[in-house]
Each structure stands twice: as C-alpha cells, then as structure tokens.
Backbone atoms as SQL, in Angstrom:
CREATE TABLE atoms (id INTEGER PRIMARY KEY, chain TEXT, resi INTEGER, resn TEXT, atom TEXT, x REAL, y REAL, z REAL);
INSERT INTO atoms VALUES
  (1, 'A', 1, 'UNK', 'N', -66.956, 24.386, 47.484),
  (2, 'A', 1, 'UNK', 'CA', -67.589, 24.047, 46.227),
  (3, 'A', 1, 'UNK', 'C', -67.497, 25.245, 45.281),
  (4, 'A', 2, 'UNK', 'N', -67.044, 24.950, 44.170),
  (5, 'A', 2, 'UNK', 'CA', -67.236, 26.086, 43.017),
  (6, 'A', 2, 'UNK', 'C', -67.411, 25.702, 41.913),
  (7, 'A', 3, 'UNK', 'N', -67.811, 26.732, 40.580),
  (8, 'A', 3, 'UNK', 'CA', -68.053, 26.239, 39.308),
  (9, 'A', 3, 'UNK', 'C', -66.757, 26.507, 38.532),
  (10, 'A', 4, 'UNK', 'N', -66.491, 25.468, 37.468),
  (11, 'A', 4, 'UNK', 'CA', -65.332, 25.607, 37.349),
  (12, 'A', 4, 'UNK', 'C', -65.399, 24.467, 35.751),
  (13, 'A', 5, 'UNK', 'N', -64.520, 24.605, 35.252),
  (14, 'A', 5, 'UNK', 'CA', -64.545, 24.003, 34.223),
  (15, 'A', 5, 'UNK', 'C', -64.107, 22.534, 34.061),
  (16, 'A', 6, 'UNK', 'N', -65.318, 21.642, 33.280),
  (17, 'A', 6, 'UNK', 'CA', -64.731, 20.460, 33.533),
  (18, 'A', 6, 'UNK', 'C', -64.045, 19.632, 33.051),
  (19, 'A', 7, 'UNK', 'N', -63.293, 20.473, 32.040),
  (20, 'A', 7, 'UNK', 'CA', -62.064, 19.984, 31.421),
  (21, 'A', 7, 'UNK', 'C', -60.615, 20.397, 31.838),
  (22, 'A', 8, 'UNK', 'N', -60.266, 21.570, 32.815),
  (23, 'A', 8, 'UNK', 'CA', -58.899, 21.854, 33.418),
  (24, 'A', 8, 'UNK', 'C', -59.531, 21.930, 34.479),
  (25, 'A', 9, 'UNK', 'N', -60.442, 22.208, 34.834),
  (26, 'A', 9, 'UNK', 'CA', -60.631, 22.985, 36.242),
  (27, 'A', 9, 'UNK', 'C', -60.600, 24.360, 36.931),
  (28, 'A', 10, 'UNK', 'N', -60.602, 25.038, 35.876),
  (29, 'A', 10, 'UNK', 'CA', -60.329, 26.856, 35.574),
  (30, 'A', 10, 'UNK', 'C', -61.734, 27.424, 36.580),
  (31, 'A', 11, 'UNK', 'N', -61.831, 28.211, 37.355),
  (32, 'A', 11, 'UNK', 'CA', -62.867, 28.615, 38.186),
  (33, 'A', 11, 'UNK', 'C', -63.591, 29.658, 37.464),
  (34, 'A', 12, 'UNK', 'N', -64.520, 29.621, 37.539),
  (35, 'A', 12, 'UNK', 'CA', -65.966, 30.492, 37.167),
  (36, 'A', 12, 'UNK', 'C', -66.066, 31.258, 38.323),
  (37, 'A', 13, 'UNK', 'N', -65.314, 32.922, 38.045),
  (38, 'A', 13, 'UNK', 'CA', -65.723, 33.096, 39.180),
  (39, 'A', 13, 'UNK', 'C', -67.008, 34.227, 39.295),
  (40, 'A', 14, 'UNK', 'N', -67.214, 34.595, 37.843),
  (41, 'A', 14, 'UNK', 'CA', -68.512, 35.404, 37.859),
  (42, 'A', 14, 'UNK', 'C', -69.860, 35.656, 38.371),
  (43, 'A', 15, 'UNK', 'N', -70.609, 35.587, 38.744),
  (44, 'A', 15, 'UNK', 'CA', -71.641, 35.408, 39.504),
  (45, 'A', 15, 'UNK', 'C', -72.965, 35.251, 38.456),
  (46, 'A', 16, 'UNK', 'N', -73.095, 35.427, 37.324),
  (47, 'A', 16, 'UNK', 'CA', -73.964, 35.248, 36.114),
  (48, 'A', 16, 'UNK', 'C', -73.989, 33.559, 35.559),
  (49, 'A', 17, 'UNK', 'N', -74.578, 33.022, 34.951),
  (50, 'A', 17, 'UNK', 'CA', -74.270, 31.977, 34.000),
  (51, 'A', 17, 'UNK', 'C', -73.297, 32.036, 32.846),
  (52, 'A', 18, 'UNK', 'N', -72.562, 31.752, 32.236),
  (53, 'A', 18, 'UNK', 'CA', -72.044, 31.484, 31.157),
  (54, 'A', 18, 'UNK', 'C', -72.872, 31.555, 30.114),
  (55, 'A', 19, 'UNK', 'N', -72.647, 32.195, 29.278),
  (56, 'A', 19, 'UNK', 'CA', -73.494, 32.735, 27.798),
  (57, 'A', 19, 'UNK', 'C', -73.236, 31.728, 26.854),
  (58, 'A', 20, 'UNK', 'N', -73.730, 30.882, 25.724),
  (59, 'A', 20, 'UNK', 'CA', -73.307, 30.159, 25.130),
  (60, 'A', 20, 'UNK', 'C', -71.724, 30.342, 24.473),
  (61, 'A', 21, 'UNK', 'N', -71.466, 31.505, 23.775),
  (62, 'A', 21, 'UNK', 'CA', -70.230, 31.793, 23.543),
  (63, 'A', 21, 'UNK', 'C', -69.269, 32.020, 24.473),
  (64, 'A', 22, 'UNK', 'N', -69.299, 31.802, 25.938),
  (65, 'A', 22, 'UNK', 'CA', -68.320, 31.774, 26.892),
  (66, 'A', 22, 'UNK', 'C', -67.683, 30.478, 26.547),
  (67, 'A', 23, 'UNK', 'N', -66.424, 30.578, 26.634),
  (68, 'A', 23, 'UNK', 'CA', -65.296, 29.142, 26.979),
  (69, 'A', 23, 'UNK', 'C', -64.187, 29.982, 27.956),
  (70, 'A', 24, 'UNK', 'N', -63.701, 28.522, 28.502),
  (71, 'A', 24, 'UNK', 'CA', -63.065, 28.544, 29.242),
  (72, 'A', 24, 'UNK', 'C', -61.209, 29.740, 29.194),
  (73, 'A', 25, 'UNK', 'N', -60.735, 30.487, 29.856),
  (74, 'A', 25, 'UNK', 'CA', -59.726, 31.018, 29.884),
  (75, 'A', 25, 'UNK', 'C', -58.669, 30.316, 29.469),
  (76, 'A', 26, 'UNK', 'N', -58.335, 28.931, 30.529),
  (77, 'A', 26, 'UNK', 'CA', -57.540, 27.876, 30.321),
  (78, 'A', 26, 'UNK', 'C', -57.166, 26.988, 28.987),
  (79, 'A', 27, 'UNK', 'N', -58.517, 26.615, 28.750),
  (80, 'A', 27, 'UNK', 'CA', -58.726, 25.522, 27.553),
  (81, 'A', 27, 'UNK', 'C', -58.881, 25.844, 26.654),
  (82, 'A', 28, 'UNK', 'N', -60.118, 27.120, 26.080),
  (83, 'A', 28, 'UNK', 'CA', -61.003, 27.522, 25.526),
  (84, 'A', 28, 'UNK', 'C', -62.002, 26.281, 25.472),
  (85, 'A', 29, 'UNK', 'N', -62.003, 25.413, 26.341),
  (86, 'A', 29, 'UNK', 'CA', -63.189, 24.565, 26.496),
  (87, 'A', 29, 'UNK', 'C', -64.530, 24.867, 26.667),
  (88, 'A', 30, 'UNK', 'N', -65.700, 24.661, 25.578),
  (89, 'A', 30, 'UNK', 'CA', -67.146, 25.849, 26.396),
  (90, 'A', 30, 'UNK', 'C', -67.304, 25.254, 27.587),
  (91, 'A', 31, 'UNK', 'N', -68.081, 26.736, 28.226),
  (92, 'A', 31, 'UNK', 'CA', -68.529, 26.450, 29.393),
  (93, 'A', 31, 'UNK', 'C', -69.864, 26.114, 29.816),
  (94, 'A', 32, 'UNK', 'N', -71.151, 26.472, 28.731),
  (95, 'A', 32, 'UNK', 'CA', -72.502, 26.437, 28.973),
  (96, 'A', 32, 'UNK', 'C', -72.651, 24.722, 28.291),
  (97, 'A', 33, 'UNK', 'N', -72.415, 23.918, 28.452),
  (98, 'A', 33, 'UNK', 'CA', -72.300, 22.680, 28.153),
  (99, 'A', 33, 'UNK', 'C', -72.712, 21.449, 28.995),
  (100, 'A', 34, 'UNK', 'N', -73.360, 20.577, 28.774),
  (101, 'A', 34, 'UNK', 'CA', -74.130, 19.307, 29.511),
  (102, 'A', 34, 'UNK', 'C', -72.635, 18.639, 30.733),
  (103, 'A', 35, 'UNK', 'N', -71.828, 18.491, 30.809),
  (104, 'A', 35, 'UNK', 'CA', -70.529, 18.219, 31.479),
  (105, 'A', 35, 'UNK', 'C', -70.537, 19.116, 32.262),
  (106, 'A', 36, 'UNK', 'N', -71.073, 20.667, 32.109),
  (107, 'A', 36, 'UNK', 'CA', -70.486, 21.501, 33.489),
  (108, 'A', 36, 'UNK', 'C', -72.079, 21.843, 33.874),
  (109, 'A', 37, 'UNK', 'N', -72.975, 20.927, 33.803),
  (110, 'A', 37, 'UNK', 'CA', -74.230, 20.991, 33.991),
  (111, 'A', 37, 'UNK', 'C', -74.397, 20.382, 35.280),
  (112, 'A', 38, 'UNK', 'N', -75.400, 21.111, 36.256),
  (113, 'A', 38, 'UNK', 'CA', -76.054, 20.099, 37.747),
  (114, 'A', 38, 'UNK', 'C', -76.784, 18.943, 37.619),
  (115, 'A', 39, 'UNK', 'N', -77.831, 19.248, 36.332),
  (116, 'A', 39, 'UNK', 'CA', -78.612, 17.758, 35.576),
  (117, 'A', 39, 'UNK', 'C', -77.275, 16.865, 35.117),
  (118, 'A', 40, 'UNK', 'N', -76.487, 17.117, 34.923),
  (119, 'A', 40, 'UNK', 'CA', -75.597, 16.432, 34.059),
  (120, 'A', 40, 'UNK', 'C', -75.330, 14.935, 35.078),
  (121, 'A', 41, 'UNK', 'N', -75.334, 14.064, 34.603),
  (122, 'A', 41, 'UNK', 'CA', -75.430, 12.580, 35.393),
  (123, 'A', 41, 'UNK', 'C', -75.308, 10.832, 34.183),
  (124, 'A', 42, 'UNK', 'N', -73.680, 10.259, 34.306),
  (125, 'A', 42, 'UNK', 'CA', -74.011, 9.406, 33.430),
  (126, 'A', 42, 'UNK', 'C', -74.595, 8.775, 33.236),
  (127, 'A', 43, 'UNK', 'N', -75.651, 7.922, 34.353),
  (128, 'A', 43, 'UNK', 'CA', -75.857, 6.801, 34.551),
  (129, 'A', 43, 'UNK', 'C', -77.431, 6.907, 34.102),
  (130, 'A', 44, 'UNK', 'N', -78.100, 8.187, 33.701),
  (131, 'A', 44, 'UNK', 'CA', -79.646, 8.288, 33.372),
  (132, 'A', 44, 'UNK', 'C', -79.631, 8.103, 32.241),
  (133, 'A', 45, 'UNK', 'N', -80.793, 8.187, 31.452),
  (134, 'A', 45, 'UNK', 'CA', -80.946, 8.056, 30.160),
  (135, 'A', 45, 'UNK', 'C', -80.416, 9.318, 29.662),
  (136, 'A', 46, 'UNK', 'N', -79.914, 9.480, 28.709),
  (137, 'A', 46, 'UNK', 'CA', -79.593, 10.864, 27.475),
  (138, 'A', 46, 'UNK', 'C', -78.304, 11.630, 28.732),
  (139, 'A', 47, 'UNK', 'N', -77.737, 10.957, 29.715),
  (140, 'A', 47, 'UNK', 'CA', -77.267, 12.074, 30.949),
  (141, 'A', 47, 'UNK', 'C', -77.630, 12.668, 31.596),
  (142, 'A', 48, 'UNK', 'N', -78.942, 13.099, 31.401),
  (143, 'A', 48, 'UNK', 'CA', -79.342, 14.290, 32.040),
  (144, 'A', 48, 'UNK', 'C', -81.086, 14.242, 32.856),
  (145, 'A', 49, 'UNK', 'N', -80.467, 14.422, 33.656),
  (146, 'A', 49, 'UNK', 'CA', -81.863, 14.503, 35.162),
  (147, 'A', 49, 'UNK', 'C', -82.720, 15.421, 35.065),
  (148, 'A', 50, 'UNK', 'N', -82.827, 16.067, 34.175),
  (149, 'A', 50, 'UNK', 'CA', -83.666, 16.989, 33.512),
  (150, 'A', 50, 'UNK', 'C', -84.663, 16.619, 32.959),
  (151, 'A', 51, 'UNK', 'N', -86.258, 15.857, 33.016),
  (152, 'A', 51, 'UNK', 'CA', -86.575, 14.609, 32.234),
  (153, 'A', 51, 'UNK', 'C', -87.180, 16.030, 31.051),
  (154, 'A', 52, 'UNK', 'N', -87.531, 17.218, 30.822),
  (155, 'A', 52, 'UNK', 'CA', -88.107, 18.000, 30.376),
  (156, 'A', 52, 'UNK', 'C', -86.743, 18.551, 29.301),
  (157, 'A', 53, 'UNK', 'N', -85.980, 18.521, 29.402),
  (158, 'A', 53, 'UNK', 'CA', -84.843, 18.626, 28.572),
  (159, 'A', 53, 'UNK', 'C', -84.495, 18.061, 26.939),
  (160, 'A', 54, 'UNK', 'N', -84.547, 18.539, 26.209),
  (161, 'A', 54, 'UNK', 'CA', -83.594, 17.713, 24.758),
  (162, 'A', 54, 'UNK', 'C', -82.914, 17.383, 24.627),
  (163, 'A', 55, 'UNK', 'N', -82.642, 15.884, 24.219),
  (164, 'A', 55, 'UNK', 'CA', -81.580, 15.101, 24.056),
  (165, 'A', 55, 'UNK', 'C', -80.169, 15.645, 23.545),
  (166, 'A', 56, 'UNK', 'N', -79.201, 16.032, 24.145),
  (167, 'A', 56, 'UNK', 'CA', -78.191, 16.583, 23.250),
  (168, 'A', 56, 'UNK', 'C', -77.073, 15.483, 22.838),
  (169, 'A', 57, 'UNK', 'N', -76.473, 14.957, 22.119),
  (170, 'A', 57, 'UNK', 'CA', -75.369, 14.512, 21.601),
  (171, 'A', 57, 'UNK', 'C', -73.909, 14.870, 22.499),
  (172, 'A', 58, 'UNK', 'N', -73.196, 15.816, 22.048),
  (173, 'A', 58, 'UNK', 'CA', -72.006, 16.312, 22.116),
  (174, 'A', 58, 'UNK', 'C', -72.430, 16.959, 23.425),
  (175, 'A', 59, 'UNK', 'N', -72.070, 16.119, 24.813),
  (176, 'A', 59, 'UNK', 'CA', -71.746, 16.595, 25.847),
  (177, 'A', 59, 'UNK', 'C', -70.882, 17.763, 26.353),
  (178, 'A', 60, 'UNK', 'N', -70.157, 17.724, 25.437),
  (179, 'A', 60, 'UNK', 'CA', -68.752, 18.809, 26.388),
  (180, 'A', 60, 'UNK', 'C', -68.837, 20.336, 25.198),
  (181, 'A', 61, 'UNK', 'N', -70.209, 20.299, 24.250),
  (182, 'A', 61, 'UNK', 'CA', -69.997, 21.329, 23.513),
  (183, 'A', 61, 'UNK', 'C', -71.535, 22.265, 24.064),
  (184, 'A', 62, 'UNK', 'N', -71.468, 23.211, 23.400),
  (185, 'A', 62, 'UNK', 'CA', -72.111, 24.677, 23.898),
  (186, 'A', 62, 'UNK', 'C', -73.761, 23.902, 23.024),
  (187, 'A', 63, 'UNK', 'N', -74.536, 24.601, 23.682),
  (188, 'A', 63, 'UNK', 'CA', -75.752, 24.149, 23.447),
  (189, 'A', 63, 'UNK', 'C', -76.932, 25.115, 23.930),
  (190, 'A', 64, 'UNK', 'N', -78.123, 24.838, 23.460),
  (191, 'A', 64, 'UNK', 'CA', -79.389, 25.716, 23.549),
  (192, 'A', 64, 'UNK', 'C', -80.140, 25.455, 25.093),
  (193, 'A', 65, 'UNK', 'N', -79.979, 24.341, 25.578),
  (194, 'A', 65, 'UNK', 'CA', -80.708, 23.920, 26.720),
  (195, 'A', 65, 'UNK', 'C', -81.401, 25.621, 27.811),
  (196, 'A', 66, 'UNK', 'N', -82.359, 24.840, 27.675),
  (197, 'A', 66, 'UNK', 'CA', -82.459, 26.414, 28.787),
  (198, 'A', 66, 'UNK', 'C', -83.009, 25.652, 30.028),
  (199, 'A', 67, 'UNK', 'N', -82.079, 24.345, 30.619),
  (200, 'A', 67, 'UNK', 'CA', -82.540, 24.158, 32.108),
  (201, 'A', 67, 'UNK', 'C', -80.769, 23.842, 32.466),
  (202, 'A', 68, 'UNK', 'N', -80.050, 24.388, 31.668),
  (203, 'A', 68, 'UNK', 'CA', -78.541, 24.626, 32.168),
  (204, 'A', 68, 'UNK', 'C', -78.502, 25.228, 33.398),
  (205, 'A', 69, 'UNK', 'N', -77.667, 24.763, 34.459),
  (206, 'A', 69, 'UNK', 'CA', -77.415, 25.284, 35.857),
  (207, 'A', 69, 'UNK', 'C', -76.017, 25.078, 36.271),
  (208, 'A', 70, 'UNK', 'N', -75.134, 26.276, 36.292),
  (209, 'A', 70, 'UNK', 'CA', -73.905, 25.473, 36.604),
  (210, 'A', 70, 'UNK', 'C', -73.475, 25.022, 37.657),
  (211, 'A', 71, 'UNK', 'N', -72.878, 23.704, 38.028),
  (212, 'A', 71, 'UNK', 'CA', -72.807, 22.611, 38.520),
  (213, 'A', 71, 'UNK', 'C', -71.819, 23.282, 39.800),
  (214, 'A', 72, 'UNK', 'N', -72.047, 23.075, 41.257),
  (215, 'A', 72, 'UNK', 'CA', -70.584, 23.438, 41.994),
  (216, 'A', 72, 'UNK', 'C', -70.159, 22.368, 42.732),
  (217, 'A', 73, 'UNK', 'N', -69.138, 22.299, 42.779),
  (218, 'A', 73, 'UNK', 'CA', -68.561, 20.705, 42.643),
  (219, 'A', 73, 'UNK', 'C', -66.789, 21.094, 43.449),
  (220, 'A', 74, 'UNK', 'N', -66.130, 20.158, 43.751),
  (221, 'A', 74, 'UNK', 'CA', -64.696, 20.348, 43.875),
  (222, 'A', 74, 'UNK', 'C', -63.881, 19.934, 42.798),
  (223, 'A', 75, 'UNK', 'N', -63.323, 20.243, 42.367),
  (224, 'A', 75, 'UNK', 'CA', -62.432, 19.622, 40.958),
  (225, 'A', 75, 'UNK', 'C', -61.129, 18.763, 41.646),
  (226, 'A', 76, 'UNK', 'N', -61.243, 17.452, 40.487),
  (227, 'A', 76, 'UNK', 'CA', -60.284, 16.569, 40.955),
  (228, 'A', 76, 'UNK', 'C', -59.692, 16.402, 39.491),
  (229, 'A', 77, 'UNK', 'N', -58.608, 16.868, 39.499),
  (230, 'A', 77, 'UNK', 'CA', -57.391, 16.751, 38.505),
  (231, 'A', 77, 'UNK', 'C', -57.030, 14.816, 38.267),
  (232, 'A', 78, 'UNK', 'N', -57.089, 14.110, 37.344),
  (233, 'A', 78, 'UNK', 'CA', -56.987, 13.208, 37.165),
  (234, 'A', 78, 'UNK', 'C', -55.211, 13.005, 36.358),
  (235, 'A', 79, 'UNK', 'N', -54.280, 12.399, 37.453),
  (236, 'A', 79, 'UNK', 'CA', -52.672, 12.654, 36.492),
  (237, 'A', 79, 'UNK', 'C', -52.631, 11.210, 36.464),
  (238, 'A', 80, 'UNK', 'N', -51.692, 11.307, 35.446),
  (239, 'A', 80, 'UNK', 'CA', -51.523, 10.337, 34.464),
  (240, 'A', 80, 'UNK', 'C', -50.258, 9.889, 34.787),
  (241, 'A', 81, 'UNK', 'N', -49.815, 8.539, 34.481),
  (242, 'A', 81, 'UNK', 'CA', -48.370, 8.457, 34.551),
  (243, 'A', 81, 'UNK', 'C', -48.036, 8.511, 32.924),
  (244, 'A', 82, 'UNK', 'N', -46.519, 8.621, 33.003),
  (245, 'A', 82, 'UNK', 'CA', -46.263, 7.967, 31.238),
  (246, 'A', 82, 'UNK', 'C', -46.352, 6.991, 31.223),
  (247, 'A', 83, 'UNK', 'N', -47.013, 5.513, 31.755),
  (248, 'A', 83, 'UNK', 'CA', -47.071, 4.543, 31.276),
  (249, 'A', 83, 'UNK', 'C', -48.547, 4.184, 30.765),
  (250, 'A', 84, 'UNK', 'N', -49.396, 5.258, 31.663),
  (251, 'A', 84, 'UNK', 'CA', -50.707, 5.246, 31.254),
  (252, 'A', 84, 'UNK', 'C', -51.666, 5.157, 29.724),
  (253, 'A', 85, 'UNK', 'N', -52.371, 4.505, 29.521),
  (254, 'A', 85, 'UNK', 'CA', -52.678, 4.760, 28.240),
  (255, 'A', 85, 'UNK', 'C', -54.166, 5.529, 28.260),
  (256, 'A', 86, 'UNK', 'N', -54.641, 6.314, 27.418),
  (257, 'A', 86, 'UNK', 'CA', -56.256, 6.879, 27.472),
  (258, 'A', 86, 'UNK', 'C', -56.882, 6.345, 26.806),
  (259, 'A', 87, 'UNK', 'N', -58.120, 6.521, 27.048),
  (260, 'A', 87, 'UNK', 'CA', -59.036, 5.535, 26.778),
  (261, 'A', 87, 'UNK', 'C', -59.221, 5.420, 25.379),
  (262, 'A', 88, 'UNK', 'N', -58.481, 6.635, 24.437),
  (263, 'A', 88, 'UNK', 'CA', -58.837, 6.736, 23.441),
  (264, 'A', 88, 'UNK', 'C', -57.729, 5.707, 22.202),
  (265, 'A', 89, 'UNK', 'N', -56.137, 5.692, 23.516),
  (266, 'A', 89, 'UNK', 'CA', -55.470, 4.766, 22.851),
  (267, 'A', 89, 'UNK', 'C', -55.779, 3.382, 23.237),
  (268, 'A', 90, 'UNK', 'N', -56.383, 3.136, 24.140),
  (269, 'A', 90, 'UNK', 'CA', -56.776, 1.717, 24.638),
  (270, 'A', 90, 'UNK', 'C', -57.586, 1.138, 23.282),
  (271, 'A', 91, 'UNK', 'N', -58.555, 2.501, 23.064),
  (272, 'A', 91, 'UNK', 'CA', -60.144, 1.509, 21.637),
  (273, 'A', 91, 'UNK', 'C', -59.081, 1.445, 20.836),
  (274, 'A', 92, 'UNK', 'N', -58.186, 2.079, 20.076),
  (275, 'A', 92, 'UNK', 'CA', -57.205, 2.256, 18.793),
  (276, 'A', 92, 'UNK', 'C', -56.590, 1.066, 19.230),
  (277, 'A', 93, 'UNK', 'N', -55.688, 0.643, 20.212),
  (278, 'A', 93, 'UNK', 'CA', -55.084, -0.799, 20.342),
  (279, 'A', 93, 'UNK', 'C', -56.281, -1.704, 20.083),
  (280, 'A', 94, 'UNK', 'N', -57.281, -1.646, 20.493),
  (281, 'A', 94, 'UNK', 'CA', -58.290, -2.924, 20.356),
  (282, 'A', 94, 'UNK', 'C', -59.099, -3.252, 19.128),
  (283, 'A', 95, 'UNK', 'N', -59.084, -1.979, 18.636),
  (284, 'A', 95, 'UNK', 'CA', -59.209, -1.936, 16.803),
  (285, 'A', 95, 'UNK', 'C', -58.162, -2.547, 15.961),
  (286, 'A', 96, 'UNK', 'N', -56.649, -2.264, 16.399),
  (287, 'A', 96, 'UNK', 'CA', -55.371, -2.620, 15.673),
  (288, 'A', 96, 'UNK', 'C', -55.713, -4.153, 15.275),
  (289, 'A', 97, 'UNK', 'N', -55.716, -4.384, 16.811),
  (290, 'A', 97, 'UNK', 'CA', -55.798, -6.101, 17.127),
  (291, 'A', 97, 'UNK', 'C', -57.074, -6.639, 16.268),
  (292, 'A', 98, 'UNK', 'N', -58.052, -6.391, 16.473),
  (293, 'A', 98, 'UNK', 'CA', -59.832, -6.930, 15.574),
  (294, 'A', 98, 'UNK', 'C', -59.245, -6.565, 14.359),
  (295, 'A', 99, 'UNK', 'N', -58.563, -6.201, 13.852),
  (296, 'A', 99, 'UNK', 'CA', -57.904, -5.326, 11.928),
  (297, 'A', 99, 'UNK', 'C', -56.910, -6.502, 11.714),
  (298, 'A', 100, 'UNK', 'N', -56.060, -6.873, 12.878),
  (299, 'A', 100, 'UNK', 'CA', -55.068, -7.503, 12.469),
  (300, 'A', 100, 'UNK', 'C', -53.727, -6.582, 11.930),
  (301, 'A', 101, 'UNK', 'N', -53.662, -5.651, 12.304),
  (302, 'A', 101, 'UNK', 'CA', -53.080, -4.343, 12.251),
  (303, 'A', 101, 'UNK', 'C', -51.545, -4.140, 12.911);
C-alpha cells in the first residue's frame, strides 16, 4: 500500500502530508485534494466520510480541509484501447444527438 497520486499514480514518498501547494511530479496534478483523501468515498453524501468536514465542489483540486489524510491504496492504471471512448466524449455524443447536431 502507498500514497500516490490519483491521477498517474506517481508515489508520495515523503513521510509528511502534502502542503496545499504540493502537486504531483508526474502530472502537476495537486496532491492535498478530496480524490487522494482516506474520507474520500463516492457513494456518501458530498464524498466524504468525514461527517464534520465542508462540502467541497472540485474534488481533484487543492483545498483547505483540515481532516485531509492521505489515502494508501494500490494504484490501478486504467488503459484504454483506441476504440475506447471517455466519458467525457460519450456526454458530447449524447448532447450532439439531444441538439440534433
């Protein structure tokens, strides 16, 4: 198990927390962020298992929280084929189509 970033998977290998202005080596993805959080959980209300916590918005960005804990986990690389589409071109096809586009 290690902490590691949850957008490449880049390892944290410091022994401190991540400072809000830390990002990632790899990505420059931040690292003190609700996504590389232990509360972090989709399926609760607001994400986060923290019930004492503030609602944050923007999951994968740097934030004030002070019940941040970073998360240690195994990282699983998610590959893609080229035929694959992301989720982000899937809504854009399904918008085209509702537009008539």
């Amino acid at each position: 198990m290690t902490r590691h970033c949850f957008n490449c998977g880049w390892e944290w290998k410091l022994a401190h927390l991540p400072g809000r202005r830390d990002t990632c080596d790899e990505c420059n993805t931040d690292l003190r962020c609700c996504r590389n959080c232990v509360h972090y959980d989709m399926i609760v209300a607001h994400q986060c298992r923290e019930r004492r916590a503030e609602p944050v918005d923007e999951k994968d960005r740097n934030n004030y929280c002070e019940y941040f804990d970073f998360a240690r986990r195994n990282f699983k690389k998610i590959e893609r084929s080229e035929g694959d589409q992301t989720r982000e071109d899937e809504a854009k096809e399904t918008l085209r189509k509702l537009l008539g586009d």
